[in-house]
N, CA, C and O atoms as a Tripos MOL2 file, in Angstrom:
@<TRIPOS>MOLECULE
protein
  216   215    54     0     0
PROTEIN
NO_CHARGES

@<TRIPOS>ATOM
      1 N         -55.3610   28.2270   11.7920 N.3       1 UNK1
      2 CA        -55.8670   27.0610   11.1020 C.3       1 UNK1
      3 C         -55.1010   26.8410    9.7950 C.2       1 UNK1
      4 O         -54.5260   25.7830    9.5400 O.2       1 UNK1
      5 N         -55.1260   27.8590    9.0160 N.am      2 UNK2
      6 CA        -54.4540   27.6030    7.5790 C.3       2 UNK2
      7 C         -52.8560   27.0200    8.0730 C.2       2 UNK2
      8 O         -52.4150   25.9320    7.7030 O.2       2 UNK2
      9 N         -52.1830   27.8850    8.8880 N.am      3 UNK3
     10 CA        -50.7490   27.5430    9.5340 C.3       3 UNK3
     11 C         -50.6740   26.1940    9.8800 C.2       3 UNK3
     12 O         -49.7830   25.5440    9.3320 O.2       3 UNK3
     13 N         -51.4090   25.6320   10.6660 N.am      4 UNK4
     14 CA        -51.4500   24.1390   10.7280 C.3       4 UNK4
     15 C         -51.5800   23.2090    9.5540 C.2       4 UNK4
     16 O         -50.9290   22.1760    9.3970 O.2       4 UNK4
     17 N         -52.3070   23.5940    8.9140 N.am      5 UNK5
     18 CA        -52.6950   23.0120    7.3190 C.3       5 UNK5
     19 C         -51.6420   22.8780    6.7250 C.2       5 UNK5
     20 O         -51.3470   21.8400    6.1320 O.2       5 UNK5
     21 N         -50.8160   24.0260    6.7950 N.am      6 UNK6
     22 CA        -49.5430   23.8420    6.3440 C.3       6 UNK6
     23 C         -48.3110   23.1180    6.2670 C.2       6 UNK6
     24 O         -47.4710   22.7860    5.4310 O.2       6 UNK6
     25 N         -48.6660   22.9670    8.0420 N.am      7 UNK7
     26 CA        -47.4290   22.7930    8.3260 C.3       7 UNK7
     27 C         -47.4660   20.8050    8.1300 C.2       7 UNK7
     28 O         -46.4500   20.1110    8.0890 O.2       7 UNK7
     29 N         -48.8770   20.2920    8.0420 N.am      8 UNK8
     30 CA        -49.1030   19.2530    7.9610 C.3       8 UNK8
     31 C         -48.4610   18.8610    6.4350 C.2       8 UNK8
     32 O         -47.6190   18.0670    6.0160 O.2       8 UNK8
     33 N         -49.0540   19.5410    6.0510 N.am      9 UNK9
     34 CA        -48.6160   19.3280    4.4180 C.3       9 UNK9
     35 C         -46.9960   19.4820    4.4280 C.2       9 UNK9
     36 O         -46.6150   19.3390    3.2660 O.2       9 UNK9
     37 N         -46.3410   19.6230    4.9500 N.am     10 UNK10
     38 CA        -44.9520   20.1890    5.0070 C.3      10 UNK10
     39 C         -44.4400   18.8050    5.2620 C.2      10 UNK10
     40 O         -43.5040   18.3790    4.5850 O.2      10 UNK10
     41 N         -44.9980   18.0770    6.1990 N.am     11 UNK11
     42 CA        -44.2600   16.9510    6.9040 C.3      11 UNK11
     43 C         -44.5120   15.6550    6.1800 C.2      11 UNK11
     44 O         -45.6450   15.3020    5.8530 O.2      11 UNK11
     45 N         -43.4220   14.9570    5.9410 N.am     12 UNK12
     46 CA        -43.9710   13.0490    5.3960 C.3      12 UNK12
     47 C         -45.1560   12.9980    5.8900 C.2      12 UNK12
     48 O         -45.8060   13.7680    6.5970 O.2      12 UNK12
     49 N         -45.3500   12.0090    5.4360 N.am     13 UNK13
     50 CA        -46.4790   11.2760    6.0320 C.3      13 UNK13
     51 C         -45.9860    9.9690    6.3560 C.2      13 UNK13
     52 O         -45.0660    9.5200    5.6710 O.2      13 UNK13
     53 N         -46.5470    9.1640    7.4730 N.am     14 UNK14
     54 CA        -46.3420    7.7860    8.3110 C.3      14 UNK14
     55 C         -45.7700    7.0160    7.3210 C.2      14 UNK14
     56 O         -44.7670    6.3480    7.5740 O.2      14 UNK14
     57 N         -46.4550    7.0210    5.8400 N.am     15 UNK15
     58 CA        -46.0170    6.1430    4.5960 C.3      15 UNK15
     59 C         -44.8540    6.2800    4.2640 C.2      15 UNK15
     60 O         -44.0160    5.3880    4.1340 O.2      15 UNK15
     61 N         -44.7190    7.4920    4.0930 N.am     16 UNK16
     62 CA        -43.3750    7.8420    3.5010 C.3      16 UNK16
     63 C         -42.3760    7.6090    4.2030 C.2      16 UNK16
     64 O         -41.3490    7.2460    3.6300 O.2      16 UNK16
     65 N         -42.3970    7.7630    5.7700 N.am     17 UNK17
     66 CA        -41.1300    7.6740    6.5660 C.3      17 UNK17
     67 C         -40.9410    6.1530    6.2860 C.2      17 UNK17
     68 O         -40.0130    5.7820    5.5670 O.2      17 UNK17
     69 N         -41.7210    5.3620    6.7870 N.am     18 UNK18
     70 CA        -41.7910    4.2370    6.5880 C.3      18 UNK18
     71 C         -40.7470    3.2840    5.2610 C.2      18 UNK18
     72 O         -39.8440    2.4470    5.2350 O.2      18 UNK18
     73 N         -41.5720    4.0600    4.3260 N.am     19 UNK19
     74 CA        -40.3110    3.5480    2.9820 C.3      19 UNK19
     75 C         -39.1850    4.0090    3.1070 C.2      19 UNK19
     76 O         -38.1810    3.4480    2.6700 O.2      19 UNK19
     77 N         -39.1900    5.0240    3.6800 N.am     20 UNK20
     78 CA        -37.6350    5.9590    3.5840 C.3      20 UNK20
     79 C         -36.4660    4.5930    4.6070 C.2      20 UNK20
     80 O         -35.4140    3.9800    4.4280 O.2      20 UNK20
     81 N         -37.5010    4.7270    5.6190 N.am     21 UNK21
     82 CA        -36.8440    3.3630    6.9630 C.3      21 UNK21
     83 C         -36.2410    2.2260    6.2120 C.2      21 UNK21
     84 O         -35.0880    1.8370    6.3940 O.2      21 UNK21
     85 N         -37.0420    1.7380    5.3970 N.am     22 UNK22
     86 CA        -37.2440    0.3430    5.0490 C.3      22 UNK22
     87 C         -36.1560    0.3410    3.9860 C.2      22 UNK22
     88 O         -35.3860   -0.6170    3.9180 O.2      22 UNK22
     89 N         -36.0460    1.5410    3.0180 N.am     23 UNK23
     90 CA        -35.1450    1.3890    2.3940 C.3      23 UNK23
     91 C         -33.8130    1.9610    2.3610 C.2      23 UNK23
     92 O         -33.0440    2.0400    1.4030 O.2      23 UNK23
     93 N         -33.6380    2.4100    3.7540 N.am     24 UNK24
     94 CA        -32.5790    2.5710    4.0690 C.3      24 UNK24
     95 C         -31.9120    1.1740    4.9900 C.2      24 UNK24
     96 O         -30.7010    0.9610    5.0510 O.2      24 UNK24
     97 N         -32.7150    0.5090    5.5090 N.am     25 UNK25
     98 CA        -32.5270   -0.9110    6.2560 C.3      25 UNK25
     99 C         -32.1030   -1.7670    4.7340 C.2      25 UNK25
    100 O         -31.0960   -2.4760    4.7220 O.2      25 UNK25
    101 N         -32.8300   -1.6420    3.6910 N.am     26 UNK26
    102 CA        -32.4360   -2.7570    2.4890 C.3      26 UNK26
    103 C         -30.7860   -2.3220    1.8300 C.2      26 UNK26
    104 O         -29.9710   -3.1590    1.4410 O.2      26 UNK26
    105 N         -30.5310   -0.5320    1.8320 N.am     27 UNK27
    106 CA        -29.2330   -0.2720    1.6570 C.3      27 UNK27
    107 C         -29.6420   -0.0350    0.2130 C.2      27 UNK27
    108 O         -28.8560   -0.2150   -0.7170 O.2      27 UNK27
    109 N         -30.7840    0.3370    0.0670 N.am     28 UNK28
    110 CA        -31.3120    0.6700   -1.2410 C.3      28 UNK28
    111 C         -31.4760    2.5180   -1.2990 C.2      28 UNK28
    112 O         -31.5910    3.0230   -2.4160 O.2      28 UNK28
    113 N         -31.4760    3.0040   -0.6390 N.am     29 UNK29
    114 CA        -31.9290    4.7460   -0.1400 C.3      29 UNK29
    115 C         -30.5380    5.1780   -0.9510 C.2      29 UNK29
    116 O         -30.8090    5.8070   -1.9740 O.2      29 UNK29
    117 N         -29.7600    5.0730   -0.8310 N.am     30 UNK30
    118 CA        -28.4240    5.7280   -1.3080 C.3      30 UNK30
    119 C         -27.6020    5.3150   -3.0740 C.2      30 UNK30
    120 O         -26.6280    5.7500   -3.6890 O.2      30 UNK30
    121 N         -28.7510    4.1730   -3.3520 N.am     31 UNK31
    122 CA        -28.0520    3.9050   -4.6890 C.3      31 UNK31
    123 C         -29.0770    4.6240   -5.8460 C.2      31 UNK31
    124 O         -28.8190    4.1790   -6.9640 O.2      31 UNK31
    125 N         -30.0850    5.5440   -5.8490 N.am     32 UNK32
    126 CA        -30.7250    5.3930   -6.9820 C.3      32 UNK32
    127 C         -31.7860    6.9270   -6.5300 C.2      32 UNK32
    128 O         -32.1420    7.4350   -5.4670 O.2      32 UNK32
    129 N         -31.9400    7.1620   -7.6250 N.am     33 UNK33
    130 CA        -32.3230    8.8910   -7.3310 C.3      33 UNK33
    131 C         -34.3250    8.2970   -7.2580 C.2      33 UNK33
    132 O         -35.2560    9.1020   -7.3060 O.2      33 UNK33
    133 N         -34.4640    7.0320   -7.1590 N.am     34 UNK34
    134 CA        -36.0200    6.9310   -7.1240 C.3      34 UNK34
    135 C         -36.4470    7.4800   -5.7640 C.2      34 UNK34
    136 O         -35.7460    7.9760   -4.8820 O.2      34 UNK34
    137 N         -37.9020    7.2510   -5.8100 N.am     35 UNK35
    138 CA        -38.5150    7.6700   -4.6670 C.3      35 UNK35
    139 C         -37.8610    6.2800   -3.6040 C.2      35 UNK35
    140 O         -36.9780    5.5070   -3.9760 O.2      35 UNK35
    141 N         -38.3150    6.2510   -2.7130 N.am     36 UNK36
    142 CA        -38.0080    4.9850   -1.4850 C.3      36 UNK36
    143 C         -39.0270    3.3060   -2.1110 C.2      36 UNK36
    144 O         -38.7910    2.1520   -2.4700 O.2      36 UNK36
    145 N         -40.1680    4.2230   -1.8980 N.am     37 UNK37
    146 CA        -41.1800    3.2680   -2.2670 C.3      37 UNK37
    147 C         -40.6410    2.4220   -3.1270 C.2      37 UNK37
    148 O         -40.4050    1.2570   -2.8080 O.2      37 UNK37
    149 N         -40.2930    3.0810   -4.7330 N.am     38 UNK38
    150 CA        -40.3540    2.3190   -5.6890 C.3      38 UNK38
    151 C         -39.0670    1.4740   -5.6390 C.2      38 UNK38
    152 O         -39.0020    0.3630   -6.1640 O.2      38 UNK38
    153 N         -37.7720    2.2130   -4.8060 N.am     39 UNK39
    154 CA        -36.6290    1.5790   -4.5210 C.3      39 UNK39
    155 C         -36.9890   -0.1740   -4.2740 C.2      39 UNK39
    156 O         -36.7650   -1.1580   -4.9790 O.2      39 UNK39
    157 N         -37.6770    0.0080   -2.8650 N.am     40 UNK40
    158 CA        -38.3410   -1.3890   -2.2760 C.3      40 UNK40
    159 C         -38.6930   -2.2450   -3.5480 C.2      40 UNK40
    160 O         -38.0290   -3.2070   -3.9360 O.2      40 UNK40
    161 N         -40.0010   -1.6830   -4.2280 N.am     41 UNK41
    162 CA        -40.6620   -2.7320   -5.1130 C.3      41 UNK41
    163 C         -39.8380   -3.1270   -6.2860 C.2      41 UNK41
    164 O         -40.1780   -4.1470   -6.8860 O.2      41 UNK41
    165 N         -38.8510   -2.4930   -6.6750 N.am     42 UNK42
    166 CA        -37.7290   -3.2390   -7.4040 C.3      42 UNK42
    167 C         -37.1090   -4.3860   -6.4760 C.2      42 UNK42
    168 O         -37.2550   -5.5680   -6.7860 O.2      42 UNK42
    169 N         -36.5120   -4.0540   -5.4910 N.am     43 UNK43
    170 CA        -35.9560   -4.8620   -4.8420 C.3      43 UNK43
    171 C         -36.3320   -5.9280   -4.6690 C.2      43 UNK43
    172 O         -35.7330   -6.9540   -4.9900 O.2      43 UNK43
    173 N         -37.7940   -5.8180   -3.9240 N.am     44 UNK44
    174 CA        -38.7600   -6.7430   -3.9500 C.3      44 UNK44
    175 C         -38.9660   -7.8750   -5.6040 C.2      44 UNK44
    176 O         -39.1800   -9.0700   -5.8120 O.2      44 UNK44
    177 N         -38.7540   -6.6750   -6.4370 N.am     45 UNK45
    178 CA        -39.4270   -7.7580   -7.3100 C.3      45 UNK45
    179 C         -37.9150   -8.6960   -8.0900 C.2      45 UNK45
    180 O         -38.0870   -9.5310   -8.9790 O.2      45 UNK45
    181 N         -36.9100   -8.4370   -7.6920 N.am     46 UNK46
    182 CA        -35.8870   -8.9480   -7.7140 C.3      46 UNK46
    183 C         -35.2140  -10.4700   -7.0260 C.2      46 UNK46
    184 O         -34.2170  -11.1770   -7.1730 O.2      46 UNK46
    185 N         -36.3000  -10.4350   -6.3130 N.am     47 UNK47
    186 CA        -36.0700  -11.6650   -5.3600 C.3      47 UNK47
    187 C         -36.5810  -12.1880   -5.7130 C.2      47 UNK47
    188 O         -36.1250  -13.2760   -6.0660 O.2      47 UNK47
    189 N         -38.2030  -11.8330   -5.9680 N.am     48 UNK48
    190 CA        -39.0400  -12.6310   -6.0290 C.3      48 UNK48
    191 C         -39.0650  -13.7850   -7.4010 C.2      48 UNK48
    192 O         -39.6430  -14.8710   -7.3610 O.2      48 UNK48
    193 N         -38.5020  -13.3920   -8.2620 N.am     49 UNK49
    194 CA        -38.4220  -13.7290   -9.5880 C.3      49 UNK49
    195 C         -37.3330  -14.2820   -9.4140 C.2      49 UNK49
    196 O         -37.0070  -14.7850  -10.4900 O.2      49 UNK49
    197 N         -36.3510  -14.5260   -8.4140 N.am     50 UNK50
    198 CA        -35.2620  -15.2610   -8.1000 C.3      50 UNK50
    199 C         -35.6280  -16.2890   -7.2520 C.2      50 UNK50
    200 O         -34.8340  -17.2270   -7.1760 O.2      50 UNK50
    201 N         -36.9380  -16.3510   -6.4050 N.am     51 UNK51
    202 CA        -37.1340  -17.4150   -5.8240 C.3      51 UNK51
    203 C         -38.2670  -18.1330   -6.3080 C.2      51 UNK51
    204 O         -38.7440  -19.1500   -5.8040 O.2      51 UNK51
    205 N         -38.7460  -17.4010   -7.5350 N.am     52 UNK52
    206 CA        -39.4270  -18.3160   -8.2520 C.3      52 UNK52
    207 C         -38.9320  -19.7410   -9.1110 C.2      52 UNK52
    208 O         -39.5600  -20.7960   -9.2000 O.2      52 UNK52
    209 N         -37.5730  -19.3930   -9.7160 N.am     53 UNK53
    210 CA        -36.9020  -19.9140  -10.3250 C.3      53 UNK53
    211 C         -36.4150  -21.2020   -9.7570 C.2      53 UNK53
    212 O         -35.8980  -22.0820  -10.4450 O.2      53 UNK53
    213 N         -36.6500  -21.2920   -8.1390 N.am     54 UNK54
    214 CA        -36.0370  -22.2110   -7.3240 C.3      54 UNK54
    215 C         -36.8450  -23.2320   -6.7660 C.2      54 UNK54
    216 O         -36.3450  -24.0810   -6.0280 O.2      54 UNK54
@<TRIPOS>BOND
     1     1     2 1
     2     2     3 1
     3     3     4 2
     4     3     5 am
     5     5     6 1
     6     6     7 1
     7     7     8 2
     8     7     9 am
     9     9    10 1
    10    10    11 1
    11    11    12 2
    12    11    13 am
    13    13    14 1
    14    14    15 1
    15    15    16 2
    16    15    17 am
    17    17    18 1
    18    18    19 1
    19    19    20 2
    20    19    21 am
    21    21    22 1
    22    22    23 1
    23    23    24 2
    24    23    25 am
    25    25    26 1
    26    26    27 1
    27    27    28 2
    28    27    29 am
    29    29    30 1
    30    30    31 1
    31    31    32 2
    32    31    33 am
    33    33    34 1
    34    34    35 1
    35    35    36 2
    36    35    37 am
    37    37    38 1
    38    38    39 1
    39    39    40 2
    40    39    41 am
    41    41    42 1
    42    42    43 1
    43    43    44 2
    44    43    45 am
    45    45    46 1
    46    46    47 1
    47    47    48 2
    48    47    49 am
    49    49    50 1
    50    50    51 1
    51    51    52 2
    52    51    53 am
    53    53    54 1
    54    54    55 1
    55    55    56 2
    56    55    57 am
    57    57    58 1
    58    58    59 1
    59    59    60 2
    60    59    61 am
    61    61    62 1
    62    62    63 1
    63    63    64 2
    64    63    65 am
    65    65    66 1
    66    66    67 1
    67    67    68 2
    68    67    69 am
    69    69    70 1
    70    70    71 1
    71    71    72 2
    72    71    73 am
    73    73    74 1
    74    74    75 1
    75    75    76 2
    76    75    77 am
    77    77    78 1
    78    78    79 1
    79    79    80 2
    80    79    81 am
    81    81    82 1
    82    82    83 1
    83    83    84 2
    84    83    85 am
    85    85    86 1
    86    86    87 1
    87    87    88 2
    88    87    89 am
    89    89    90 1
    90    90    91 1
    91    91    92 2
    92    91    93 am
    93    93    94 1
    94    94    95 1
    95    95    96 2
    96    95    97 am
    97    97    98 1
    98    98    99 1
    99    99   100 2
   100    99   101 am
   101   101   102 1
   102   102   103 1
   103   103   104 2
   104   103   105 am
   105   105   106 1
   106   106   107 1
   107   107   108 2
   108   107   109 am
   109   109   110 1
   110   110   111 1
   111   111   112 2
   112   111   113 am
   113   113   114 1
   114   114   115 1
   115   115   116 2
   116   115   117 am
   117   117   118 1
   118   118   119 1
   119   119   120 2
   120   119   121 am
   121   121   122 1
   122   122   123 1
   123   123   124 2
   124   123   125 am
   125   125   126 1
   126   126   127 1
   127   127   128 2
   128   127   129 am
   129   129   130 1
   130   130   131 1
   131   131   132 2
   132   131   133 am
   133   133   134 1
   134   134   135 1
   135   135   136 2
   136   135   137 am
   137   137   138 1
   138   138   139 1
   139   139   140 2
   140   139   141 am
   141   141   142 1
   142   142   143 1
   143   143   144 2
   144   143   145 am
   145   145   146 1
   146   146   147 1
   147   147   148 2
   148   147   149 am
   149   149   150 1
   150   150   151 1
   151   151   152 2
   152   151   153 am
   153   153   154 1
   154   154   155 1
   155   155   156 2
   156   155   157 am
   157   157   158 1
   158   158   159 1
   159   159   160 2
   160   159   161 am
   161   161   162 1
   162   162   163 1
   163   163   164 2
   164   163   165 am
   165   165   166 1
   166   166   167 1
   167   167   168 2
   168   167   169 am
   169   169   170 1
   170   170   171 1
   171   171   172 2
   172   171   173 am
   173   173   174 1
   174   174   175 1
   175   175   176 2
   176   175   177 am
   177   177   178 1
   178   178   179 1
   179   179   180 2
   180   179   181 am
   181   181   182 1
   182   182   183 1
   183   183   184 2
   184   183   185 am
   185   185   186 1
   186   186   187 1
   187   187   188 2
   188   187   189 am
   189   189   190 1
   190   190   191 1
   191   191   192 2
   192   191   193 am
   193   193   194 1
   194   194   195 1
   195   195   196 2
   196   195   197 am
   197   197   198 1
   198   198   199 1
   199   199   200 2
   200   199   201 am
   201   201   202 1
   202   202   203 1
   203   203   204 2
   204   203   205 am
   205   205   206 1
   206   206   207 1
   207   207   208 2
   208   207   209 am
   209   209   210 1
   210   210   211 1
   211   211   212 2
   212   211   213 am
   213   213   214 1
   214   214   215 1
   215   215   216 2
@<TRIPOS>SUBSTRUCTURE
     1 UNK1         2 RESIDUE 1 A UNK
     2 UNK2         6 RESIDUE 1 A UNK
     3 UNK3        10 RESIDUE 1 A UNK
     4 UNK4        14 RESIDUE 1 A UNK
     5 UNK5        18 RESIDUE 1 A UNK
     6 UNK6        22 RESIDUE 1 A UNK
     7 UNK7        26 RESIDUE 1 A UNK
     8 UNK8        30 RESIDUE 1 A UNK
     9 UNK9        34 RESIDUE 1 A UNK
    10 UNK10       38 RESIDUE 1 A UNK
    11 UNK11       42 RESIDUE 1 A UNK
    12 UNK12       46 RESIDUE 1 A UNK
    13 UNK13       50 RESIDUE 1 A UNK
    14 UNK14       54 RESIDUE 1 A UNK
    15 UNK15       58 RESIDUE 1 A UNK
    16 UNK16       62 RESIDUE 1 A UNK
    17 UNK17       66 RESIDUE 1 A UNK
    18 UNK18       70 RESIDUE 1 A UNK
    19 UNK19       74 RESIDUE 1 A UNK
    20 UNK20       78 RESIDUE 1 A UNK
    21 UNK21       82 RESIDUE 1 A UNK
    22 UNK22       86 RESIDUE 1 A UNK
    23 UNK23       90 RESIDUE 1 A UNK
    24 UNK24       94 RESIDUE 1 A UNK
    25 UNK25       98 RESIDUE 1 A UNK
    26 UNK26      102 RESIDUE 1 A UNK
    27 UNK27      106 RESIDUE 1 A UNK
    28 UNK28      110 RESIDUE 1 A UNK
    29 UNK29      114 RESIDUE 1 A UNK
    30 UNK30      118 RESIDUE 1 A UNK
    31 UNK31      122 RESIDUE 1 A UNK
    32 UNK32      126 RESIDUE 1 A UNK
    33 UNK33      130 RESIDUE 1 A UNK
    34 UNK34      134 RESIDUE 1 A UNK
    35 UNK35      138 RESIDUE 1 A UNK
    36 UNK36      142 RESIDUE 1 A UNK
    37 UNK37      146 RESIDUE 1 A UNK
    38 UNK38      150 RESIDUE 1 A UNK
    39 UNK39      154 RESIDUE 1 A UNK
    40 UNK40      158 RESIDUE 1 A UNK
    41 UNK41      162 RESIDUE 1 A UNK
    42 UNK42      166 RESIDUE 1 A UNK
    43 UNK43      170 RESIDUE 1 A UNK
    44 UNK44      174 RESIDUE 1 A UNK
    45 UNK45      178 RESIDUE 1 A UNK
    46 UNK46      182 RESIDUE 1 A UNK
    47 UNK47      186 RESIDUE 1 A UNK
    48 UNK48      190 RESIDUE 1 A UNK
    49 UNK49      194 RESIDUE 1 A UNK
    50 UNK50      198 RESIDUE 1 A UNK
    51 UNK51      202 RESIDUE 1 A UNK
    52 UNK52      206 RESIDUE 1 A UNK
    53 UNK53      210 RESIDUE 1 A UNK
    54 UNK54      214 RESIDUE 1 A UNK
């Protein structure tokens, strides 16, 4: 039981792969020592404030 506990804790979680995916699809994973997540929500908020403007 504890061994399993472990080994769960050991592995991403669904979330995490997920950002890792997403920001390796944006070409954002390789420029910046952030987590994935926060990679995205820059990115994200980079546009967005660019298509506000429009």
């Amino acid at each position: 039981m504890i061994l399993a506990h472990a080994r769960q804790r050991s592995m991403p979680s669904n979330a995490h792969l997920l950002a890792a995916t997403v920001a390796d699809a944006l070409g954002v994973s390789d420029h910046t020592p952030r987590p994935p997540a926060d990679a995205i929500r820059a990115w994200i908020g980079g546009r967005v404030s660019i298509c506000s403007l429009l």
